[in-house]
N, C-alpha and C positions, 0 to 999 in steps of 0.2 A: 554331548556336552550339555551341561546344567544351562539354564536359562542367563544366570552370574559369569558361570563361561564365556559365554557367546556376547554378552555385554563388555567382559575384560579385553577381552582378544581384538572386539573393535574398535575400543578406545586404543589400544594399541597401532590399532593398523592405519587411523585416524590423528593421532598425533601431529604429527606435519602440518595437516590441516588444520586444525586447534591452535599451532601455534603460528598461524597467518591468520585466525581470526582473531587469535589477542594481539596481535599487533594491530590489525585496522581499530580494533578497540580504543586500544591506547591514542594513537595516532586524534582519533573521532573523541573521544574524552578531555584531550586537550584544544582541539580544535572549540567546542561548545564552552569551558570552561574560561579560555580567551576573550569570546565573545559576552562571557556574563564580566568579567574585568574591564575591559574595554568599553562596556557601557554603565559600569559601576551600579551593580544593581544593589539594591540597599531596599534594609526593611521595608519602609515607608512604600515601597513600589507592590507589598505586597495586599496593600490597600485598596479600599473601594469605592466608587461614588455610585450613587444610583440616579432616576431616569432620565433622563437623554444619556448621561454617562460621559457629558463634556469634559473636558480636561483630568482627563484620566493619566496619569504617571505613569502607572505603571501599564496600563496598555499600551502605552507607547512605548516604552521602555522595553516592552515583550515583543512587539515588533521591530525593533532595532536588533536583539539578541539576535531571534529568528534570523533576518537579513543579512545578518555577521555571520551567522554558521551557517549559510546558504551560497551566500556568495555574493548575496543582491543586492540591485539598491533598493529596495523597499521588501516587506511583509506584511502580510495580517491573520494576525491570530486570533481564534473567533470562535467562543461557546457557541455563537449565534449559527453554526452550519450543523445541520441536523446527520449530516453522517458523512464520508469522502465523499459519495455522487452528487452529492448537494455541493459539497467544495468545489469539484469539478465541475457541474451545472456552472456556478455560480463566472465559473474565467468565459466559459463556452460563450451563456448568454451575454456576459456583458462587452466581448470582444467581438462576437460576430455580428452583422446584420445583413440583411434580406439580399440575396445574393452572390453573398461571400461561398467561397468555396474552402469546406472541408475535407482532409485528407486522413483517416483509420490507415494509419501506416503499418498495422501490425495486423492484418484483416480484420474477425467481427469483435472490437470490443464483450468486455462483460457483458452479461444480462442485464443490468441495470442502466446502463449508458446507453444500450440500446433501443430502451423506452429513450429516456433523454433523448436522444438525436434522434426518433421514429423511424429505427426499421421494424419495432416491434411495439407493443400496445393494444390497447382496444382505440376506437377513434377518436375518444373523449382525450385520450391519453398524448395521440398521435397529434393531436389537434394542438396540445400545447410545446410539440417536442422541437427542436428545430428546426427538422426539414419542414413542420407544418408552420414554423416561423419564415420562411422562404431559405433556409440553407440549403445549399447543393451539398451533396454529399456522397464523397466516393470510399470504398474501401480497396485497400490493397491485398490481394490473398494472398496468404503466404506459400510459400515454395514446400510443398509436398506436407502441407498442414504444418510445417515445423519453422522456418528460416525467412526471416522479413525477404520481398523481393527486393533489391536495392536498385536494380534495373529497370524495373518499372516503375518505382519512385520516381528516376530520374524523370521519366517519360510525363510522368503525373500530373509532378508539380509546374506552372504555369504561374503569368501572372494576372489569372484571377485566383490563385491560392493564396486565400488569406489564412490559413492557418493546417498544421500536420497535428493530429494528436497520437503520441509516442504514450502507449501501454507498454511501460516497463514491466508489473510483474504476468503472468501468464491469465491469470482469471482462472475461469471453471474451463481452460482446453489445454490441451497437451504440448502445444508448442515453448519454447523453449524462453524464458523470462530475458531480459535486454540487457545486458550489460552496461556498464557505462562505456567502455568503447564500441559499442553498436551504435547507440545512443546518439556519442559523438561522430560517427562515421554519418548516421543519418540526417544531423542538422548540418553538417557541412555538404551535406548534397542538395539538400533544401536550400539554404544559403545561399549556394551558389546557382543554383534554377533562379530563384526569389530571393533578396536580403530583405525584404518586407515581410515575407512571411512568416509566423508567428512558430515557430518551436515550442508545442505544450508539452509537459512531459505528464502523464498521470505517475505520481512516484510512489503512492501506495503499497505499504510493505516491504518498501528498498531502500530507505531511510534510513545510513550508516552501514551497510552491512557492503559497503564499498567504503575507500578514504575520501572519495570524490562523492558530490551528487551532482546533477544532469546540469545545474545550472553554472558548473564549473566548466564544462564543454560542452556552450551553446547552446542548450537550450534556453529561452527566453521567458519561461514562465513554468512553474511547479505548483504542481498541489498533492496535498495528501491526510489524512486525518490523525484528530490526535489519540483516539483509543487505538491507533494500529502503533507503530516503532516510535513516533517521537514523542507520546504522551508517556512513555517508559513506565506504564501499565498504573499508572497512575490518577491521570487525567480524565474524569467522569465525561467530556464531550467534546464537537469540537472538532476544526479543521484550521488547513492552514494553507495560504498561497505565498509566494515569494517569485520576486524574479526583479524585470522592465518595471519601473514607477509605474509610466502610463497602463500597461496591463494589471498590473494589481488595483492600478484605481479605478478605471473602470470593473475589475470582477469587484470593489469593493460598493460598485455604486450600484450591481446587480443584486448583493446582499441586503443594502440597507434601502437606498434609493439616492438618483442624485442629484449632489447639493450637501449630501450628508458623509456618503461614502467612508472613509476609517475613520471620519469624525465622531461617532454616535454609536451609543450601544453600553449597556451597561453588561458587564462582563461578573456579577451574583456573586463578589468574593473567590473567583477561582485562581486570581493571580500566581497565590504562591503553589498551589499542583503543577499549575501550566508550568514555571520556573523550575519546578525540583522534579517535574516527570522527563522536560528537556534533558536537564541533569544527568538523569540516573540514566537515561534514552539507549548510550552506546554500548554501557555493561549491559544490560537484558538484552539489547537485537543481538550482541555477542555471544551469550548465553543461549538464545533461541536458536542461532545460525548453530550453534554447537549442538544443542541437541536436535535439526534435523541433519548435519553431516551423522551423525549417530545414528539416526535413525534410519539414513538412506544405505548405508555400511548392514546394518543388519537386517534390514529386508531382499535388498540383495543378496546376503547370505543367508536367508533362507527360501529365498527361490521366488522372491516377489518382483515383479517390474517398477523399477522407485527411479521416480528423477527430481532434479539432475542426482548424478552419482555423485559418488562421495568427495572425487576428487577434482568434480569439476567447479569452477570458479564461481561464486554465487552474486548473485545481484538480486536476492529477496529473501524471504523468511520461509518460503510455502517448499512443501516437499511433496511429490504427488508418488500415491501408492496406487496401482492399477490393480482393481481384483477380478474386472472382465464381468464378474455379475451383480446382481444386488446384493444378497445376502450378508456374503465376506464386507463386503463396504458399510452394511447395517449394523453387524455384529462388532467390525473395527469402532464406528463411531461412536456404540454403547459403550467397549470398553475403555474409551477416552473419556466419557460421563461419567463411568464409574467413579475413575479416578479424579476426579475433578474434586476440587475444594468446594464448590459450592454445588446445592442441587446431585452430591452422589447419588443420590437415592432414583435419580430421577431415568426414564428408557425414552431417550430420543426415537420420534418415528417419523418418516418422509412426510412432508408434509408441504401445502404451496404455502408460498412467501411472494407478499408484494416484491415484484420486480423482476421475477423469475418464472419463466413459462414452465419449466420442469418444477417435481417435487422436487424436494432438498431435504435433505436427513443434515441437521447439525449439531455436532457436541457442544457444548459450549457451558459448562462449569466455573461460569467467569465472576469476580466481583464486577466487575463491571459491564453490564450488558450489551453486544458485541463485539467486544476486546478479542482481537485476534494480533495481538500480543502477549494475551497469556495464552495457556497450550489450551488449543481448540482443535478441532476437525471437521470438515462437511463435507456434502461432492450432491451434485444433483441426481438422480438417479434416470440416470440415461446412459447408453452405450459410451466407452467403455469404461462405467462403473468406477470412477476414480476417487479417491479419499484426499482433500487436502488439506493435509496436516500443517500447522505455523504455530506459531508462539514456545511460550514458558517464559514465564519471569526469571524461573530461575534454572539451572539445568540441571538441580538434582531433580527439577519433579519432571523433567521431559525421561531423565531416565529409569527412574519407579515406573511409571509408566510404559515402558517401552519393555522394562521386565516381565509385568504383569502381564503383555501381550502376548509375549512369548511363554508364556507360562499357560494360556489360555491354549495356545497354537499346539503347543505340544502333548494336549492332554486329547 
């Protein structure tokens, strides 16, 4: 079969699929669009003040939308967070203190969290991380590297647990990304161990690509960035927290300082992206969820290891391809660069990156510099050599792309 073949056939076979992710679309399209009525956003919000950034309209205004599509009572939307770790940094440090005990419900967080909370680092690093702020810190391993324990959660949590943090999507390992009914199954065990205990959810890359998000079952607190799902590939920086008042005020008093907390901060004219990347938010994770069920349909059909499979239920953006050595995983990532709108010209090569102990080979052809919203690819290079693919703005170019691969493959 032509390369055009093997792409018809799996749109075919994927159909089904396609059409529950346009309905969560829709469904998430009107949910956001309610939220912008309901707080009557109007030009004037798409306005600026500059520094301290006092009575700012429409950052409040942008934190109310936020809050209304979340579920919550409060949010904060904030150029001022230099990437999601820093969003997530920002709930961590400002809700925990010396003492408290944390729970990694889903075993070893990402790379970069894990500087954050110091299991990992140089001393300098550890020295700033939580547990060298006095967090206790326990992680929960997962059940045959794949499957949260739920059993030993029960056992875990205590009431010196001040807070659980739920990694929804998978990170750089093989286990299987959270669902929103895991999710909810997890805080109501926590809940009922502790009702004081803090349910964080990291929701990173899982943003719409459910009709629910974490803080509609229980979870008490969310974060996640705006170049990933809810900047809708538009939004140059930027994170975002929502949930509990009291927990957003406090992580907001970890961002600024307090006294100031969501009072302060000039926000550089990006109102109206932040509003119209919301916006557009649900059709592109739609479009991205579409093209990796695509993508996962056809490397399964031709003999690759890709999860989740095509027809299993999603709760993130990331699709993992296993290719077992380096090579296949170097040569995949170039030909995502190739493709890429920006920098084609350029050969991605492993390389180290603040926050991560392994090399990292990553495509990233992005107008916006780490946007894994638009179509990217990376994988560390370490056993077992896995590629993870997310984004596309839009899904004709997740599947040009996925042509050209096969068109490499086959030669």
């Amino acid at each position: 079969m032509s390369s055009i073949d093997i792409i018809r056939q799996a749109e075919q076979d994927v159909k089904e699929q396609f059409e529950k992710i346009e309905d969560i679309r829709d469904y998430n399209q009107e949910k956001v669009l309610n939220a912008f009525l309901n707080n009557r956003v109007a030009p004037e919000h798409f306005y600026t003040v500059s520094g301290y950034g006092h009575d700012d309209l429409g950052r409040d205004v942008l934190d109310k939308v936020f809050a209304d599509v979340f579920k919550t009572e409060k949010a904060l939307v904030r150029i001022h967070f230099a990437s999601g770790t820093h969003t997530l940094a920002c709930v961590l440090f400002g809700n925990l203190r010396p003492g408290d005990k944390l729970i990694s419900v889903a075993g070893e967080p990402y790379d970069t969290m894990q500087e954050v909370i110091g299991t990992m680092g140089d001393e300098e690093t550890k020295r700033s991380s939580l547990i060298g702020n006095g967090i206790i810190y326990e992680e929960i391993p997962l059940i045959d590297d794949t499957y949260v324990d739920l059993h030993a959660l029960k056992e875990s949590v205590d009431e010196k647990t001040a807070m659980v943090l739920i990694q929804r999507s998978k990170g750089y390992s093989t286990r299987k990304s959270l669902t929103i009914d895991a999710i909810e199954e997890i805080c109501k065990i926590v809940k009922d161990k502790n009702p004081n205990c803090i349910c964080f959810v990291d929701n990173c890359y899982g943003e719409f690509v459910d009709k629910y998000e974490p803080t509609e079952v229980g979870a008490d607190i969310v974060a996640g960035s705006l170049i990933k799902n809810p900047g809708g590939g538009i939004v140059e920086a930027g994170g975002y927290i929502a949930g509990k008042e009291k927990y957003v005020e406090r992580s907001a008093n970890r961002l600024t300082a307090p006294g100031i907390g969501c009072e302060g901060g000039a926000m550089f004219n990006q109102h109206r992206l932040i509003f119209q990347g919301l916006f557009m938010a649900p059709s592109v994770v739609a479009d991205a969820v579409k093209g990796a069920v695509l993508a996962s349909k056809i490397f399964d059909t031709i003999g690759y290891d890709s999860s989740p499979k095509y027809w299993e239920k999603r709760t993130d953006i990331i699709q993992n391809i296993t290719f077992g050595s380096p090579e296949p995983l170097e040569e995949f990532c170039r030909t995502i660069q190739s493709l890429s709108p920006i920098n084609g010209y350029v050969t991605p090569i492993p390389e180290n990156i603040p926050g991560y102990e392994d090399k990292v080979i990553m495509a990233g052809g992005t107008f916006i510099e780490g946007s894994t919203i638009e179509l990217s690819a990376d994988g560390p290079m370490r056993k077992p050599y896995v590629a993870y693919m997310q984004g596309g703005l839009n899904y004709s170019h997740v599947k040009i792309a996925l042509r050209k691969i096969l068109e490499k493959l086959k030669k």
